[in-house]
Residue, then its C-alpha position, 0 to 999 in steps of 0.5 A: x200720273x195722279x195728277x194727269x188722271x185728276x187733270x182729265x177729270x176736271x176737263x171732261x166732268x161734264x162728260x162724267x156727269x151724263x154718265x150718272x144716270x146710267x150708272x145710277x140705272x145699270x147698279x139699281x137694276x142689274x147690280x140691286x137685284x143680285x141681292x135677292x140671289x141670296x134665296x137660292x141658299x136658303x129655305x125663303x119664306x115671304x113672311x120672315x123675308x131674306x135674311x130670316x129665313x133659314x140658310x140651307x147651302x147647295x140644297x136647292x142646287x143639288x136637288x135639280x142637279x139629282x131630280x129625275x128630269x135634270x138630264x132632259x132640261x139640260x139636253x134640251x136648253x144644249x140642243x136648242x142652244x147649240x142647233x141656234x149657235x150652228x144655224x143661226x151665227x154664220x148667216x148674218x155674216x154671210x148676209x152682211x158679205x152679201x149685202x156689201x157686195x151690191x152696188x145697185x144703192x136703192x136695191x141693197x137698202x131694199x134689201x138690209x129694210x126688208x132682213x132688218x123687218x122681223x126684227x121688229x115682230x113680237x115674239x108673241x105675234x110670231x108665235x101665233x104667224x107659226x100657229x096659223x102657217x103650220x097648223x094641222x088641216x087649215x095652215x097654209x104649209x099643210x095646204x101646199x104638202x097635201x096639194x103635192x100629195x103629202x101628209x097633213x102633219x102636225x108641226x106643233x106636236x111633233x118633238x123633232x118638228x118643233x126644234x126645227x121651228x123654234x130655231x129656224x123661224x129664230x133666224x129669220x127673225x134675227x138675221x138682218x139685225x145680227x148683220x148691222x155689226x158686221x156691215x158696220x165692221x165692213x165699212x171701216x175697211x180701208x177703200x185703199x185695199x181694195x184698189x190695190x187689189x183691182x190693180x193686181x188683178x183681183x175679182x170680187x170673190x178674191x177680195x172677199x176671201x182675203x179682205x172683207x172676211x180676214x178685215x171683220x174676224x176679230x168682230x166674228x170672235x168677240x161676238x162668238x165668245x158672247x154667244x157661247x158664254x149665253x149658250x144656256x140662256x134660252x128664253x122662255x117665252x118663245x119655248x113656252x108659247x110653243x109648247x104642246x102636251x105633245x112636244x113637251x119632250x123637246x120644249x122643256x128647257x131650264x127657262x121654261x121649268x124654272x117659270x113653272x117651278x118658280x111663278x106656278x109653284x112658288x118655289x122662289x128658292x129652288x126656281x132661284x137656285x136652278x137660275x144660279x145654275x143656269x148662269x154659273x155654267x154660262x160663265x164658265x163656258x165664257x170663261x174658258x171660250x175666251x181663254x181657248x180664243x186667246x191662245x189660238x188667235x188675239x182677240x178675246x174679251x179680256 
């Protein structure tokens, strides 16, 4: 067995060769910087550096766990987390079954372009298309609910309006680049099905629901898993360039706190231990999403 494995080796070095340098990336700069995790158990100072600072245990994470604004962060990253799991997860699915099932070639290359498009907007720049669409007195939805008799609202500094901008201008966002996986799953379907289908009689809604959807559910599962095992991990940037004075009930999330915490206030230590955190309960939820997906079907992570 050694010998087959060394055999195969010498055959492909060259091969192995080109995977140096993304080894070489992948340990400096995701593996490197887990040392400084280190700071999340100790009283850091800049001056003694990591190992001269004093060791404090769970300190840090207890104090977030006991401060008085714990259950709000966590209701809020949850909320927003799982309002963006619900809306935005099936939708490239079924965008992905849509654009599958067009036949008119220019049309459905119009259409996987015209999705695949916002992807590719900043975050920044689409906060500011909010700001300027949704704006109170001069944004253009506030111009179409008052011409019909509406009121003039204030999107950005509601609480409740600002969850539903935050996740629904999110899927739009994301929704074409989310469908490729699932196009691509798509096309690997045998074409020998579906004319066997034809053949029984079968029309095109018959050989979604048990071909298509049945042929691209082990990619459904995996990439579910990997959502939910990241369910914690809402970025800061779009949450903290849509925060208000008045929203904030609903904006401040654990990624927005441990910036301010961590940047502004330069608690590196406690900033570090929220993210120690913030990532071990993600890991325990991929743990045991996974485990759940590999006793009710076959496909999981491991």
């Amino acid at each position: 067995m050694k010998t087959n494995k060394s055999a195969k080796l010498t055959r492909a070095w060259d091969l192995y060769i080109l995977l140096i340098p993304a080894l070489i990336l992948l340990i400096v700069f995701s593996y490197g910087p887990l040392y400084g995790l280190l700071i999340a158990f100790k009283d850091y100072s800049v001056t003694r550096g990591i190992w001269g600072s004093k060791w404090v245990g769970l300190k840090h994470i207890l104090r977030f766990v006991e401060s008085y604004n714990f259950f709000n962060l966590l209701r809020n990253t949850l909320t927003l987390s799982l309002y963006s799991l619900l809306a935005g997860f099936p939708i490239p699915i079924i965008l992905a079954l849509l654009i599958n099932k067009l036949n008119f070639r220019k049309y459905k290359s119009f259409v996987q372009t015209a999705s695949y498009a916002p992807h590719f907007i900043s975050t920044v720049v689409l906060v500011g298309m909010l700001r300027i669409f949704f704006f109170p007195g001069t944004g253009l939805v506030n111009h179409v609910m008052t011409f019909f008799g509406g009121p003039d609202f204030d999107f950005f500094g509601s609480a409740d309006a600002f969850k539903h901008l935050y996740v629904l201008s999110d899927v739009w966002k994301t929704m074409g680049w989310g469908s490729i996986i699932y196009i691509a799953a798509l096309s690997g379907i045998d074409p020998s099905l579906y004319e066997s289908a034809r053949c029984d009689g079968a029309n095109k809604f018959h050989m979604l629901i048990h071909i298509d959807i049945p042929s691209i559910v082990p990619t459904i599962v995996t990439l579910l898993i990997l959502n939910v095992g990241s369910l914690m991990n809402v970025g800061y940037e779009k949450a903290f360039l849509m925060q208000t004075p008045l929203n904030t009930e609903a904006s401040e999330i654990i990624s927005t706190y441990v910036y301010k915490v961590g940047l502004q206030d330069a608690q590196y230590s406690f900033s570090t231990a929220v993210n120690v955190f913030n990532s071990a309960v993600n890991c325990l939820l991929l743990v045991a999403v996974n485990r759940f997906a590999k006793k009710v079907g076959e496909t999981s992570l491991w």
